[in-house]
C-alpha positions, 0 to 999 in steps of 0.5 A, spaced: 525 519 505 527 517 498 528 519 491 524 515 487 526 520 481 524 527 482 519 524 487 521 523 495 517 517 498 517 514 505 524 509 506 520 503 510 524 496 512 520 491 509 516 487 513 520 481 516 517 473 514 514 472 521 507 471 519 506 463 518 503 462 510 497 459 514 496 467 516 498 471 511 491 472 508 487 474 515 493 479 516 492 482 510 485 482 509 487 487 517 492 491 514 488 491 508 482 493 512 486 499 516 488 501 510 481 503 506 479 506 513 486 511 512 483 512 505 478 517 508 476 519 501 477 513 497 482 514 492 484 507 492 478 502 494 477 501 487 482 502 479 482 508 478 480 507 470 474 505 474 472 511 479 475 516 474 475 514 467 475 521 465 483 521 466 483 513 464 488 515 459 492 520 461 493 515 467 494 509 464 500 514 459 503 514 466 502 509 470 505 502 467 502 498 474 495 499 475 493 497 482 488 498 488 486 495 494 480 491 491 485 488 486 489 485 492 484 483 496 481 479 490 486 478 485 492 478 489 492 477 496 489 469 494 497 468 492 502 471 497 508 467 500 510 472 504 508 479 507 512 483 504 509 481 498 503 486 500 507 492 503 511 491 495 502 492 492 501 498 497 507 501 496 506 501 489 498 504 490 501 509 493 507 511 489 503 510 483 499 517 485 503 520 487 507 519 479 501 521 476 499 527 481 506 530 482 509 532 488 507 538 491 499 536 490 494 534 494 493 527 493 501 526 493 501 528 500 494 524 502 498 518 499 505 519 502 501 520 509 498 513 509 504 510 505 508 512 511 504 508 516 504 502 513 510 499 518 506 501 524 499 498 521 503 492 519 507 491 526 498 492 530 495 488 525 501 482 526 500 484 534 493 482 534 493 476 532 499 475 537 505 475 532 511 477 534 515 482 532 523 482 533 524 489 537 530 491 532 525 491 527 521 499 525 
């Protein structure tokens, strides 16, 4: 893990560019897919300006860069060059909550416990569509 501030995150590898361009938008819609099924409470299916406008303001005081799994899927994934691209929207989800929640907080732990798996699902998704990963990866 490292310090992001007073905040501690999970320090993944980023993604290698093994994924054809061709293929980025299949893979991503399946790690985005795996990722809402982790979201078991929904926290970042949609904005959160949207699903809680009662902390709208406050949110939006701490948070520069608003994003969630919709707004990626829709508005983001259509551009992507490279797969590290959506690891770098992911990552900016989760630590998006955990800023504003604060560490020590439920949702900064249910965020960190997703964020820390998004190599493991990006390494199963490339491994369903037959990309290979190169061992030395993790």
């Amino acid at each position: 893990m490292k310090n992001g501030g007073d905040l501690y995150y999970p320090d993944l590898s980023k993604w290698p560019p093994i994924v054809d361009i061709r293929d980025i938008s299949k893979v991503s819609k399946r790690i985005l897919k795996v990722c809402a099924e982790a979201d078991t409470e929904g926290l970042f299916t949609t904005p959160v300006v949207e699903a809680f406008p009662e902390v709208a303001d406050s949110y939006l005081s701490v948070v520069s860069e608003p994003i969630d799994f919709r707004t990626i899927e829709e508005e983001r994934l259509p551009a992507y060059q490279d797969m590290h691209e959506l690891q770098e929207d992911l990552i900016k989800v989760f630590r998006n909550c955990c800023v504003f929640n604060g560490e020590g907080t439920d949702f900064y732990h249910y965020a960190v416990n997703i964020w820390a798996g998004l190599n493991n699902v990006f390494k199963e998704a490339c491994e369903e569509f037959n990309i290979i990963v190169p061992r030395r990866w993790s």
